[in-house]
HTML snippet that shows the backbone in 3Dmol.js (N, CA, C, O; Angstrom):
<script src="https://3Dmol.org/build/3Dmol-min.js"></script>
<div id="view" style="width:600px;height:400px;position:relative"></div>
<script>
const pdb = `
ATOM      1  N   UNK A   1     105.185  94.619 266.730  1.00  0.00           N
ATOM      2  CA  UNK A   1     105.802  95.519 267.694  1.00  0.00           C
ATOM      3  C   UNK A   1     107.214  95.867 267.223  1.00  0.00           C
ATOM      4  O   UNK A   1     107.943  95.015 266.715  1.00  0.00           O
ATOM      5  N   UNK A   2     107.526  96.940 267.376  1.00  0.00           N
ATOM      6  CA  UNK A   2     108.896  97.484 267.032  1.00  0.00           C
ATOM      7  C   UNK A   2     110.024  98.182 268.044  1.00  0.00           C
ATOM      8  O   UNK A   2     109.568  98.505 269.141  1.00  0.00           O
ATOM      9  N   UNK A   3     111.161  98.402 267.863  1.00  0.00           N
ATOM     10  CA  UNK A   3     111.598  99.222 269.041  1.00  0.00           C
ATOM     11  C   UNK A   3     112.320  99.967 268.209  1.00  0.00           C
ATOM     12  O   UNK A   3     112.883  99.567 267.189  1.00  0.00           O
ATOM     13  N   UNK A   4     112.302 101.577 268.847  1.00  0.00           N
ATOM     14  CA  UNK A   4     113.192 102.335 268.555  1.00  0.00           C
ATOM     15  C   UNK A   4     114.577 103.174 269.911  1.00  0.00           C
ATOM     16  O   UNK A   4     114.613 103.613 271.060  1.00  0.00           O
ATOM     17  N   UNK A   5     115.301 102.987 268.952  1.00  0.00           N
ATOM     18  CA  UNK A   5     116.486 103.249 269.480  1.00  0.00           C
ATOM     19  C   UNK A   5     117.060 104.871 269.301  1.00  0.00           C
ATOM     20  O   UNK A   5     117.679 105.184 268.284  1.00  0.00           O
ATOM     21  N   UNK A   6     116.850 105.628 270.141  1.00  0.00           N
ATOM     22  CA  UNK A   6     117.037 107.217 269.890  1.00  0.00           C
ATOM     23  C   UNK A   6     118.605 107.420 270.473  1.00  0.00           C
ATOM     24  O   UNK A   6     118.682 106.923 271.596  1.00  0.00           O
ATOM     25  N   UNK A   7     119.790 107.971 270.053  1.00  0.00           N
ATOM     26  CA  UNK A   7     120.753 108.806 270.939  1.00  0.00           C
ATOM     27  C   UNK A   7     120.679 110.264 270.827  1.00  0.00           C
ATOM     28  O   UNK A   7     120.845 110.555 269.643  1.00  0.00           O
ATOM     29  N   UNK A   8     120.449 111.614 271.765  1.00  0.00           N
ATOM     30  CA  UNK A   8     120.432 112.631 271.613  1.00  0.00           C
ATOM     31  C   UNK A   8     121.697 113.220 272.338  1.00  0.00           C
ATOM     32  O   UNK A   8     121.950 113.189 273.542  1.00  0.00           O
ATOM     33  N   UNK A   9     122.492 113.812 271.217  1.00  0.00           N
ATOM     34  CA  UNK A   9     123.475 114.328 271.892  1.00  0.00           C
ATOM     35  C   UNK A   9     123.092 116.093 272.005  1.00  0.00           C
ATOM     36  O   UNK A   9     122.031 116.579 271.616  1.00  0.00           O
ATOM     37  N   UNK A  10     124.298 116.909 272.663  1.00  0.00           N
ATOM     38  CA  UNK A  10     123.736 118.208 272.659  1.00  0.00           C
ATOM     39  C   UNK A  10     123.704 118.632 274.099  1.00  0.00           C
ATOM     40  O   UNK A  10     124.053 117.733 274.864  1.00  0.00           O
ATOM     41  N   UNK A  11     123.388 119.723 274.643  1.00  0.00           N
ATOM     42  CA  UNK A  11     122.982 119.835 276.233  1.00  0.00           C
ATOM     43  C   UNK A  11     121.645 119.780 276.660  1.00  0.00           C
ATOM     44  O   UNK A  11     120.685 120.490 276.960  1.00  0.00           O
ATOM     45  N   UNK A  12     122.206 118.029 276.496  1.00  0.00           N
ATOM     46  CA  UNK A  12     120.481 117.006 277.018  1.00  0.00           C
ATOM     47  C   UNK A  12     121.035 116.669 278.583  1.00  0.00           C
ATOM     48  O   UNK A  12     119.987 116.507 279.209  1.00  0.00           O
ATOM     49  N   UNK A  13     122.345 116.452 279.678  1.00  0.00           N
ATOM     50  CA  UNK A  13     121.832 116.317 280.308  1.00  0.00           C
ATOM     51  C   UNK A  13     122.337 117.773 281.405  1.00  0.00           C
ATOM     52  O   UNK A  13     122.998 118.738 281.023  1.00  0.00           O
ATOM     53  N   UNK A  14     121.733 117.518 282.970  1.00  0.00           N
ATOM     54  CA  UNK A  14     121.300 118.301 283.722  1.00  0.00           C
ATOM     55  C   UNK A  14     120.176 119.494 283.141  1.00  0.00           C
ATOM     56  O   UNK A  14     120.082 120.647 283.561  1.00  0.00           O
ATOM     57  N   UNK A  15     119.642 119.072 282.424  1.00  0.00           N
ATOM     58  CA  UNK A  15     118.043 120.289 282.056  1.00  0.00           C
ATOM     59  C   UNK A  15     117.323 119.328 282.116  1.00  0.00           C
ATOM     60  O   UNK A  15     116.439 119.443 281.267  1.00  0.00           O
ATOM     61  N   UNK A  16     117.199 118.070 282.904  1.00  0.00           N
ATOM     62  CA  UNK A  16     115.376 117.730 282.877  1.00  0.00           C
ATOM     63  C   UNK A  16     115.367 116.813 282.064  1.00  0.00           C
ATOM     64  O   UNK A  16     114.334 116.185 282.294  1.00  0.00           O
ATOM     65  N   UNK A  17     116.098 116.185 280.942  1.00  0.00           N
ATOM     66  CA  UNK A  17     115.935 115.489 279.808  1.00  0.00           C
ATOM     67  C   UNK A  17     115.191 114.642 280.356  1.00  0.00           C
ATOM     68  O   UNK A  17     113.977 114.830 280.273  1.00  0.00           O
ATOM     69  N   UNK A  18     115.622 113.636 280.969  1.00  0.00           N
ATOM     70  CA  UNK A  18     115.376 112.270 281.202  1.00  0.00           C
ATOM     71  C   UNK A  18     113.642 112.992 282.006  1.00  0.00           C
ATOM     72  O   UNK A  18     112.771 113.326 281.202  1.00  0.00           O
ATOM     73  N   UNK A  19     113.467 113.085 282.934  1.00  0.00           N
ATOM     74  CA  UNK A  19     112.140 113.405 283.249  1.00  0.00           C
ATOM     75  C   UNK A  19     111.264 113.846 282.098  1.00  0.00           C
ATOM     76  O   UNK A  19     110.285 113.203 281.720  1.00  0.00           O
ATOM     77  N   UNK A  20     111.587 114.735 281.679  1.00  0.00           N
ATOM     78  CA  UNK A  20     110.276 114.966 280.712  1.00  0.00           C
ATOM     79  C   UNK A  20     110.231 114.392 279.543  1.00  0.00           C
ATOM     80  O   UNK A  20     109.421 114.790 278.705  1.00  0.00           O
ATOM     81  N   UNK A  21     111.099 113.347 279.278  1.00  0.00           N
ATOM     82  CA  UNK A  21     111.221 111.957 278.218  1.00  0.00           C
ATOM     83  C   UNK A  21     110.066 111.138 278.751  1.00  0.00           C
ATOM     84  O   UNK A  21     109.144 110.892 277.975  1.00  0.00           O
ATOM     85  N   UNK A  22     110.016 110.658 280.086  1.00  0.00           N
ATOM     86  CA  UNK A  22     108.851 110.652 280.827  1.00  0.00           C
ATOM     87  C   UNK A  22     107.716 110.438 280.583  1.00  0.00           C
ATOM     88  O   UNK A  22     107.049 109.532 280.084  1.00  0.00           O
ATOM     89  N   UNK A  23     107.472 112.046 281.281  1.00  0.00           N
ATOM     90  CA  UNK A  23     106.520 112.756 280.906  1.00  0.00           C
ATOM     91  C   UNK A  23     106.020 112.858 279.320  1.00  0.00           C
ATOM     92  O   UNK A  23     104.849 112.999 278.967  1.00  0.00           O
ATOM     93  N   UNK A  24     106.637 112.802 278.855  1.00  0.00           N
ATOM     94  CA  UNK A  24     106.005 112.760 277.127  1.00  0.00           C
ATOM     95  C   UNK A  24     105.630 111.076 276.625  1.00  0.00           C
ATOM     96  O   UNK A  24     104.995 110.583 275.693  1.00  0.00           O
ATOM     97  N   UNK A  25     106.327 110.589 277.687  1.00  0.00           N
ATOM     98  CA  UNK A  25     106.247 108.626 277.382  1.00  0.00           C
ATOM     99  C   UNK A  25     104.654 108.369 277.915  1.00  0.00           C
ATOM    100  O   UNK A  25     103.969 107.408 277.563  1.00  0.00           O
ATOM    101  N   UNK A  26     104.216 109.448 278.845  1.00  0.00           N
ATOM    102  CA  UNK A  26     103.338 108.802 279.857  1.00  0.00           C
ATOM    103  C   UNK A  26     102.138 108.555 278.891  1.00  0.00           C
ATOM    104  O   UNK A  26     101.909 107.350 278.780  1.00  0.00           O
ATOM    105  N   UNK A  27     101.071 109.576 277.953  1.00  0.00           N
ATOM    106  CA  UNK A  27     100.363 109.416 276.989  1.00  0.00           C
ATOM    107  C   UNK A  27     100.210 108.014 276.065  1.00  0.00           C
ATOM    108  O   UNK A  27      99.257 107.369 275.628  1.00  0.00           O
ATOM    109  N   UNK A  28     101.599 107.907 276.013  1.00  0.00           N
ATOM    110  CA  UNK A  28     101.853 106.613 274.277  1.00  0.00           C
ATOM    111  C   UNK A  28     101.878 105.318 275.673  1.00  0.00           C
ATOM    112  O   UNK A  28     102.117 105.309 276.881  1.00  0.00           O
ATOM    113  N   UNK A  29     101.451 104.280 274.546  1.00  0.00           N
ATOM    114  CA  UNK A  29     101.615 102.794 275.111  1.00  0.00           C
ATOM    115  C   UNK A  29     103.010 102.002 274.740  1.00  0.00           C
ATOM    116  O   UNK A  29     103.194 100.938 274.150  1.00  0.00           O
ATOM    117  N   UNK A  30     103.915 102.952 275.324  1.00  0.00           N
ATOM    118  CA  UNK A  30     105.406 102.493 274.957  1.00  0.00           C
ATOM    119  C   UNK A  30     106.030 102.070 276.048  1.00  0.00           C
ATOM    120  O   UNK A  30     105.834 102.688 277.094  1.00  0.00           O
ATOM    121  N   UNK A  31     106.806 101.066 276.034  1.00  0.00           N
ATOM    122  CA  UNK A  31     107.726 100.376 277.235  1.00  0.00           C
ATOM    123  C   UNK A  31     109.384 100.790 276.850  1.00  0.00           C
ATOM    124  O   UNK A  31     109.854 100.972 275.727  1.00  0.00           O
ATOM    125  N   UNK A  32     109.943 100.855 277.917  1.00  0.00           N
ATOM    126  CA  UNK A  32     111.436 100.949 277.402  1.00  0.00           C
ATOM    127  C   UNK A  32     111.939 102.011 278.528  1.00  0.00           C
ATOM    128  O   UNK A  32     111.263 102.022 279.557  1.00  0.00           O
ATOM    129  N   UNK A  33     113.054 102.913 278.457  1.00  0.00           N
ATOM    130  CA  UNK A  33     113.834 103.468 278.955  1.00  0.00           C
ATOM    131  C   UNK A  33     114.311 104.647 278.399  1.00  0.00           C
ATOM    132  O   UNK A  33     113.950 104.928 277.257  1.00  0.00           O
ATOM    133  N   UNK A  34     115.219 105.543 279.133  1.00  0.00           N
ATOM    134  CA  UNK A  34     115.606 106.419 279.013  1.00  0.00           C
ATOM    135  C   UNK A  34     117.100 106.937 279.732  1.00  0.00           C
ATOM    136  O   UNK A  34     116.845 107.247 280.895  1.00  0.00           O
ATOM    137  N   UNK A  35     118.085 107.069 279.529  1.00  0.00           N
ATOM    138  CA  UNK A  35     119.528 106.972 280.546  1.00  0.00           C
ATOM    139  C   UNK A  35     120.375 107.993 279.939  1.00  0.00           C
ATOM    140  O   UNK A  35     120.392 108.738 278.959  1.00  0.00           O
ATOM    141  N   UNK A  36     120.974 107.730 280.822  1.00  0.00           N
ATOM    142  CA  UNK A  36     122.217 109.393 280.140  1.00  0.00           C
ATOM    143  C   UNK A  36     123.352 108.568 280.324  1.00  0.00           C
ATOM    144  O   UNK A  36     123.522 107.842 281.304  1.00  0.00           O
ATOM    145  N   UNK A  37     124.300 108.720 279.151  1.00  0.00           N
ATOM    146  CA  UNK A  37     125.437 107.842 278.928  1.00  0.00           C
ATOM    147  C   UNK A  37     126.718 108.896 279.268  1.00  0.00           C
ATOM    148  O   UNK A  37     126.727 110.126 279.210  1.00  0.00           O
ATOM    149  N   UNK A  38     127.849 107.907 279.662  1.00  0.00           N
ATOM    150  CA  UNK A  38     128.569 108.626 279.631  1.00  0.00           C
ATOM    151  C   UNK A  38     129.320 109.381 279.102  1.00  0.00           C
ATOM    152  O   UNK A  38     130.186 109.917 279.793  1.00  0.00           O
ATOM    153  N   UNK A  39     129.236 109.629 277.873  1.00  0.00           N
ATOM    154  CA  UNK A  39     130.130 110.445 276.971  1.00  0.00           C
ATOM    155  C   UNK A  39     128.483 111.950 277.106  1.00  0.00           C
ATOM    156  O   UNK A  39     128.479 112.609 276.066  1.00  0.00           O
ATOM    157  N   UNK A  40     127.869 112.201 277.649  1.00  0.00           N
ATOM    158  CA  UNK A  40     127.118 113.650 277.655  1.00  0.00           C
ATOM    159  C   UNK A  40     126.101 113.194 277.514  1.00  0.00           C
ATOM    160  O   UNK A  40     125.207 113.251 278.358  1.00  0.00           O
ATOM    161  N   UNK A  41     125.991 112.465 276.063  1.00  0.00           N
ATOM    162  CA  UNK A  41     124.118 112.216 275.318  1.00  0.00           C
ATOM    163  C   UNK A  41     123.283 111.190 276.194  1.00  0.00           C
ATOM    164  O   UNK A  41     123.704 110.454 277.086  1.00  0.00           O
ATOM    165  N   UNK A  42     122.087 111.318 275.747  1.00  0.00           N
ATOM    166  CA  UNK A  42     121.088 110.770 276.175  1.00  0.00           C
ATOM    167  C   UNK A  42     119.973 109.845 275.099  1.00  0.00           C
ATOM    168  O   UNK A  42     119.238 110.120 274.150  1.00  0.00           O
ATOM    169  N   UNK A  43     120.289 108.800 275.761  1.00  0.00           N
ATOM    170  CA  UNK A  43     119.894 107.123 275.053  1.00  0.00           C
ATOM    171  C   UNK A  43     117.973 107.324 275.380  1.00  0.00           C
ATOM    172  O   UNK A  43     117.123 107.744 276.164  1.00  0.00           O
ATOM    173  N   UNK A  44     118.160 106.821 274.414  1.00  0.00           N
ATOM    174  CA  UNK A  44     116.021 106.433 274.835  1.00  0.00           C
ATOM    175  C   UNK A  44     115.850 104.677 273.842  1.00  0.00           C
ATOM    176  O   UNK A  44     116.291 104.240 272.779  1.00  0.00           O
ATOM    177  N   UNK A  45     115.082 104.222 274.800  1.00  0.00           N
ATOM    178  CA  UNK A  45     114.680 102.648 274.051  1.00  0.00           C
ATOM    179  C   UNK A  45     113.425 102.583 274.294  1.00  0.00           C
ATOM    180  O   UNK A  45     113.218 102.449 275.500  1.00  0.00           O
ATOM    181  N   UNK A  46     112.662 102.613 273.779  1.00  0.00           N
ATOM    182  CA  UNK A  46     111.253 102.367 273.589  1.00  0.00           C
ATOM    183  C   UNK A  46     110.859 101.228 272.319  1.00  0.00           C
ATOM    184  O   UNK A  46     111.414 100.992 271.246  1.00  0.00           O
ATOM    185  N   UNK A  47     109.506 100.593 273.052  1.00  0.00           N
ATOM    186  CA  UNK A  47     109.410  99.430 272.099  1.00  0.00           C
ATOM    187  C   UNK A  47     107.292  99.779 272.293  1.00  0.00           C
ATOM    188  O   UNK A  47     106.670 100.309 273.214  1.00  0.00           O
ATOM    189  N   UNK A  48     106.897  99.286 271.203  1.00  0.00           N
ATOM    190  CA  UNK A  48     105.392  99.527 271.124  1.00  0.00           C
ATOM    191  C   UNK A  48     105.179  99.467 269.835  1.00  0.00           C
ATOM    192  O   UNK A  48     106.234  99.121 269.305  1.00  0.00           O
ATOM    193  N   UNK A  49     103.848  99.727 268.583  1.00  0.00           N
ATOM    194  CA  UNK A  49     103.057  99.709 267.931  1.00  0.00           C
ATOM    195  C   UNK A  49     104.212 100.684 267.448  1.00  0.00           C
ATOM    196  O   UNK A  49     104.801 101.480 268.179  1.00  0.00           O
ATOM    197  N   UNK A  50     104.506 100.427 265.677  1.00  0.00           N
ATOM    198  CA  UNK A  50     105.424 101.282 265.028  1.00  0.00           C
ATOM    199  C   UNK A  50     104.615 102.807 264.685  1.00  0.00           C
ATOM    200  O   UNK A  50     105.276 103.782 264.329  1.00  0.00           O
ATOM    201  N   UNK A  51     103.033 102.870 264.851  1.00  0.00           N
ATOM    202  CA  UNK A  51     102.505 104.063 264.586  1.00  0.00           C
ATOM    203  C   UNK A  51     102.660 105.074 266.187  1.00  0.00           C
ATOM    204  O   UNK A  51     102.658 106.300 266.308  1.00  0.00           O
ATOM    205  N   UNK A  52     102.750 104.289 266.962  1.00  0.00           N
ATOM    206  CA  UNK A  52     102.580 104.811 268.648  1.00  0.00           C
ATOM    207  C   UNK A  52     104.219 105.203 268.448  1.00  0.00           C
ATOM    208  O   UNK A  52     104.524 106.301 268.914  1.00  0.00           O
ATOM    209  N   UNK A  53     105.052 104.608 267.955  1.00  0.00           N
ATOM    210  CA  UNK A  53     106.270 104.917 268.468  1.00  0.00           C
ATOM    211  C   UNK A  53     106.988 106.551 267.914  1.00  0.00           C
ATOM    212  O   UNK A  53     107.802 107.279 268.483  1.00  0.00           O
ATOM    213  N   UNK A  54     106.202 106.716 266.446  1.00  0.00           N
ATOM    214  CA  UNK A  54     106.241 107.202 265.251  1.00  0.00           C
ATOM    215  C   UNK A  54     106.026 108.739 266.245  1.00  0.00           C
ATOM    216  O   UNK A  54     106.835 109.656 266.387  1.00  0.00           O
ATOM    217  N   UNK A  55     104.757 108.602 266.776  1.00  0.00           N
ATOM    218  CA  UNK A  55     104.146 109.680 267.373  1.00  0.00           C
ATOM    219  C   UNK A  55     104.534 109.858 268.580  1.00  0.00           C
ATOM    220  O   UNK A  55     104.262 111.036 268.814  1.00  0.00           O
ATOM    221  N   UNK A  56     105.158 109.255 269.785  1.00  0.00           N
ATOM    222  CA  UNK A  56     106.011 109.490 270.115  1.00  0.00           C
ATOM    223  C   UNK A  56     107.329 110.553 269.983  1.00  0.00           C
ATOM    224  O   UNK A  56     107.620 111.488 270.729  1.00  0.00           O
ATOM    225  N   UNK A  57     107.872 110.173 269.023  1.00  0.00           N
ATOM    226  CA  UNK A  57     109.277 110.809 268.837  1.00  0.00           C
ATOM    227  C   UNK A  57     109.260 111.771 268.285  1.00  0.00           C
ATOM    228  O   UNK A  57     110.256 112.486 268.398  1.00  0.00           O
ATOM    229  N   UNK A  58     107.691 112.409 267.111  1.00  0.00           N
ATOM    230  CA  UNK A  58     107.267 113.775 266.849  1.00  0.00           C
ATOM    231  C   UNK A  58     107.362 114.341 268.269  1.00  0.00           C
ATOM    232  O   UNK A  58     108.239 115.190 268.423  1.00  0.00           O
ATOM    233  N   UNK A  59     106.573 114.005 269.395  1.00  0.00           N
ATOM    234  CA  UNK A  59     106.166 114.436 270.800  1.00  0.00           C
ATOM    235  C   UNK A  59     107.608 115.209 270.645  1.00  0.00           C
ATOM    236  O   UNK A  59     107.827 116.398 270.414  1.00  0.00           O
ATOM    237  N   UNK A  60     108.443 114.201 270.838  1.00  0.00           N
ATOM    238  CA  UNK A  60     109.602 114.626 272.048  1.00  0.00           C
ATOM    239  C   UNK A  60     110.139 115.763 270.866  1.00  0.00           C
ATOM    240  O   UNK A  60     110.648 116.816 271.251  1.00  0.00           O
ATOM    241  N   UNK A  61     109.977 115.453 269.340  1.00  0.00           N
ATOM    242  CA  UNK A  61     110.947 116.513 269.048  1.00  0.00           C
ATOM    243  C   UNK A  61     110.124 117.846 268.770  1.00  0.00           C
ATOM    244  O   UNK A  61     110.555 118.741 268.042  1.00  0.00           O
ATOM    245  N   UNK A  62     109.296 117.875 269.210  1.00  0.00           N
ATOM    246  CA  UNK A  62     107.870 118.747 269.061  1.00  0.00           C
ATOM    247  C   UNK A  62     108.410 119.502 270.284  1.00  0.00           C
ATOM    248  O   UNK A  62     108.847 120.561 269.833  1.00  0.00           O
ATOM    249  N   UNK A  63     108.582 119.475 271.537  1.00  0.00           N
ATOM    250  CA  UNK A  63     108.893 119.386 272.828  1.00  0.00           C
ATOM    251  C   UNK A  63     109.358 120.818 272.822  1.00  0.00           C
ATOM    252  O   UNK A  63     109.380 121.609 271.879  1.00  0.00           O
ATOM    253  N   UNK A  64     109.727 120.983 274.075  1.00  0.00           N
ATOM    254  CA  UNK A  64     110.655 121.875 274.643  1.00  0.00           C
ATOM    255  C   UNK A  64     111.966 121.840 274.670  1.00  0.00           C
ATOM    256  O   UNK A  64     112.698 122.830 274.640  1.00  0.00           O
ATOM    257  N   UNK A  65     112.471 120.148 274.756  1.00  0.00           N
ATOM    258  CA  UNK A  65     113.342 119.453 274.937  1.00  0.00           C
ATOM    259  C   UNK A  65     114.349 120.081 273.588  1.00  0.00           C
ATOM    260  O   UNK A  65     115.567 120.212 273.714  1.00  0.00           O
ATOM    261  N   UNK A  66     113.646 120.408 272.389  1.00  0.00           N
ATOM    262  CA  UNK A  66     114.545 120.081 271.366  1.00  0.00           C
ATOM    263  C   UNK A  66     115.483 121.542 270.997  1.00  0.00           C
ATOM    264  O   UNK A  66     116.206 121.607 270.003  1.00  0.00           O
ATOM    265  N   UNK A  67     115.343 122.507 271.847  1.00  0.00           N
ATOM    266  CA  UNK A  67     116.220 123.722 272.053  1.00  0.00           C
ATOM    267  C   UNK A  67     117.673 123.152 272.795  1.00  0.00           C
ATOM    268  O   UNK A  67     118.594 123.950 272.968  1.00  0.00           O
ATOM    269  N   UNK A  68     117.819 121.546 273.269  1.00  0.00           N
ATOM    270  CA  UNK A  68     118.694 120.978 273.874  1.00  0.00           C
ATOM    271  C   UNK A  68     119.762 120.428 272.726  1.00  0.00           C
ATOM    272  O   UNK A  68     120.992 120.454 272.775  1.00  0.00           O
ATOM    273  N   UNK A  69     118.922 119.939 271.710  1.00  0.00           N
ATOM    274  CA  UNK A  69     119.384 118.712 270.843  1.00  0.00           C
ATOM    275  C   UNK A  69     120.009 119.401 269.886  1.00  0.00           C
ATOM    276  O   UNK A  69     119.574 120.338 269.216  1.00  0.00           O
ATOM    277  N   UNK A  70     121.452 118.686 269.852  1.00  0.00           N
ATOM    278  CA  UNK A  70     122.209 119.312 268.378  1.00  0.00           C
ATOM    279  C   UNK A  70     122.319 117.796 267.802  1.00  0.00           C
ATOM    280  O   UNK A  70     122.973 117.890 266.764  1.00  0.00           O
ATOM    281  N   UNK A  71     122.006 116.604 267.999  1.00  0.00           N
ATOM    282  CA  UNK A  71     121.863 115.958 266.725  1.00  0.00           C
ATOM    283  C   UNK A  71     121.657 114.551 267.567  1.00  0.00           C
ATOM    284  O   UNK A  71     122.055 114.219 268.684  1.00  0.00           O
ATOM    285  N   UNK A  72     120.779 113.780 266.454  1.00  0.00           N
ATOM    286  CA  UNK A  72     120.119 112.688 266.922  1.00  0.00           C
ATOM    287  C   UNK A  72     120.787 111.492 266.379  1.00  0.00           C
ATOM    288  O   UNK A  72     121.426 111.791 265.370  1.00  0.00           O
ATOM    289  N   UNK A  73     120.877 110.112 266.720  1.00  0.00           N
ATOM    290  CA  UNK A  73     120.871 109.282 265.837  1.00  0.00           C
ATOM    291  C   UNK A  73     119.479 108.459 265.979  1.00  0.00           C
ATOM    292  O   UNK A  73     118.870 108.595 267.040  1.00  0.00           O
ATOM    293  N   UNK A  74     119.079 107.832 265.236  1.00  0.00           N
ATOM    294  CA  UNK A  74     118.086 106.969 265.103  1.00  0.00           C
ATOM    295  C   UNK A  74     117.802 105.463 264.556  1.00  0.00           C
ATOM    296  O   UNK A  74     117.726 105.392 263.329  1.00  0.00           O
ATOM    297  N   UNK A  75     117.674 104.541 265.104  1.00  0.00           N
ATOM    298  CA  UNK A  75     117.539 103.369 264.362  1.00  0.00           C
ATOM    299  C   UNK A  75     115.825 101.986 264.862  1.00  0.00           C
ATOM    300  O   UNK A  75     115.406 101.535 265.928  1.00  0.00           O
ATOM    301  N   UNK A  76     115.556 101.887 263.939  1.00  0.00           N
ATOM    302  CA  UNK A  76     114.590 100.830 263.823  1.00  0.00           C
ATOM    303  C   UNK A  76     114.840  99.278 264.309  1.00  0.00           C
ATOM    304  O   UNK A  76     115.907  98.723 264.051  1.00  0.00           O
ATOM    305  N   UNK A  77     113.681  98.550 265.100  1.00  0.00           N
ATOM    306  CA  UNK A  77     114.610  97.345 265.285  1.00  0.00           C
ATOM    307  C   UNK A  77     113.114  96.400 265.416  1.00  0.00           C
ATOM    308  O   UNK A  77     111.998  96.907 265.305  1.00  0.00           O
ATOM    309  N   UNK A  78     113.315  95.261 265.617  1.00  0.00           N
ATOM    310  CA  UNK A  78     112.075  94.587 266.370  1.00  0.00           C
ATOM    311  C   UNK A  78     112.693  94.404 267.871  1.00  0.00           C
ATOM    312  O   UNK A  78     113.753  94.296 268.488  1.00  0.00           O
ATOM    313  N   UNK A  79     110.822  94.462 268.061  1.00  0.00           N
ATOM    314  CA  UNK A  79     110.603  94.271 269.543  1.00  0.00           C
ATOM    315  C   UNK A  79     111.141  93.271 270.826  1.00  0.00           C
ATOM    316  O   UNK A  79     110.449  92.328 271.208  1.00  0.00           O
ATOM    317  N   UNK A  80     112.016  93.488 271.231  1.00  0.00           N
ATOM    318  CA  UNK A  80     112.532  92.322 272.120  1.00  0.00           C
ATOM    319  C   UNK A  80     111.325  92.002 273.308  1.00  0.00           C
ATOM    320  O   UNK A  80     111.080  90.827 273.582  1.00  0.00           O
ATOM    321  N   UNK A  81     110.661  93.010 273.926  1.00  0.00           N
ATOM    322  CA  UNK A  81     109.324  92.645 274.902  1.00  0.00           C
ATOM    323  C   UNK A  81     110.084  92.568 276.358  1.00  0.00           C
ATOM    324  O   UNK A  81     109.619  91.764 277.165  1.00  0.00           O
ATOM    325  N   UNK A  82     111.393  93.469 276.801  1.00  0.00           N
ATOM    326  CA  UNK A  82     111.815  93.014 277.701  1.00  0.00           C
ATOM    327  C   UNK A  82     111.577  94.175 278.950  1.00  0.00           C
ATOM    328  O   UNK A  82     112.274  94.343 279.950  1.00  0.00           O
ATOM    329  N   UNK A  83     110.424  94.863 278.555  1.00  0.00           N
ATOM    330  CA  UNK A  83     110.333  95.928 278.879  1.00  0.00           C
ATOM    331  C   UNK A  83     108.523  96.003 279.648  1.00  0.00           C
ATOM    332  O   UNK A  83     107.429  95.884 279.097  1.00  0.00           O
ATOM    333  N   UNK A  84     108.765  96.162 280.592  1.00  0.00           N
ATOM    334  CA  UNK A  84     106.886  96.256 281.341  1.00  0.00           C
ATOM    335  C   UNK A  84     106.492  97.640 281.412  1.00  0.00           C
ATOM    336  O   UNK A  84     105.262  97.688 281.410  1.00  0.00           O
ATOM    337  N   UNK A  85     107.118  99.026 281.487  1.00  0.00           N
ATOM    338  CA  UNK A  85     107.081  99.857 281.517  1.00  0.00           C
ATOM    339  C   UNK A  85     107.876 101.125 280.974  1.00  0.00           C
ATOM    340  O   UNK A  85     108.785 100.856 280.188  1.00  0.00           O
ATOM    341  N   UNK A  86     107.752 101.923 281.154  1.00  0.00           N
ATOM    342  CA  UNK A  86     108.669 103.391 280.398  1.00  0.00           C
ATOM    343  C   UNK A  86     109.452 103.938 281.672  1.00  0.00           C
ATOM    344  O   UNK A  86     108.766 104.137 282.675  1.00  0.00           O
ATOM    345  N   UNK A  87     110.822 104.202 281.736  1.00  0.00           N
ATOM    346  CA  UNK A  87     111.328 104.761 282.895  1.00  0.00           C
ATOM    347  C   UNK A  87     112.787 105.145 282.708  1.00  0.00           C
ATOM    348  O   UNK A  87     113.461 105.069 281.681  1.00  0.00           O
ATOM    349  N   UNK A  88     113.233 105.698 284.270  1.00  0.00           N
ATOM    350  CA  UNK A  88     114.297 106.334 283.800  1.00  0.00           C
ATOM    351  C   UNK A  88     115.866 104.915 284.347  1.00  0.00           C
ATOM    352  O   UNK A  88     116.045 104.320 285.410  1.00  0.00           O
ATOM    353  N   UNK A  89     116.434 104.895 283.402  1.00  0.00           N
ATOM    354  CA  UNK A  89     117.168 103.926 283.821  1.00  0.00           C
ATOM    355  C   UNK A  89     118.567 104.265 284.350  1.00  0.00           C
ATOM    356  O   UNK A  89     119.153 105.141 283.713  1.00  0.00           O
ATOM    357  N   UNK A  90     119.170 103.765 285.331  1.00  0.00           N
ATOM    358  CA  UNK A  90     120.820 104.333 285.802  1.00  0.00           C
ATOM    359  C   UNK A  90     121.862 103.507 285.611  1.00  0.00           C
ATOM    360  O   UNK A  90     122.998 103.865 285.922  1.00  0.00           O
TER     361      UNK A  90
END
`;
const viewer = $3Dmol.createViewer("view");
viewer.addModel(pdb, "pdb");
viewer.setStyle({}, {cartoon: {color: "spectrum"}});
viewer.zoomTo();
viewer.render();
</script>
């Protein structure tokens, strides 16, 4: 199991980000979160199967979402398991 760690900066929030992060989570067997930080961008933590996660993050940048995104960071990690579900976190 792996987790990935997404930051999307850009005008990700007030358009929906976090919901249809969601909505694109709901398909994959991924646990983790999704939050909007305070400096603008928007955090995603997801943990699952490194091929599920892989396909995943095509999803989101496949999306609608990505007319939002002016730049991502990305990092790889192992799975901490602290996670029962996918949601939006505050």
């Amino acid at each position: 199991m792996k987790r990935l760690h997404i930051v999307f900066s850009g005008r990700v929030q007030g358009v929906g980000f976090r919901y249809a992060i969601c909505q694109i989570a709901e398909p994959f067997d991924v646990t983790g979160f999704v939050r909007n930080l305070w400096d603008g961008d928007v955090e995603i933590v997801a943990e699952g199967a490194q091929q599920v996660l892989a396909d995943f993050l095509i999803a989101v940048r496949d999306s609608r979402l990505a007319r939002y995104v002016t730049g991502e960071q990305l990092s790889w990690g192992s799975a901490a398991g602290e996670y029962n579900e996918f949601g939006i976190a505050y």
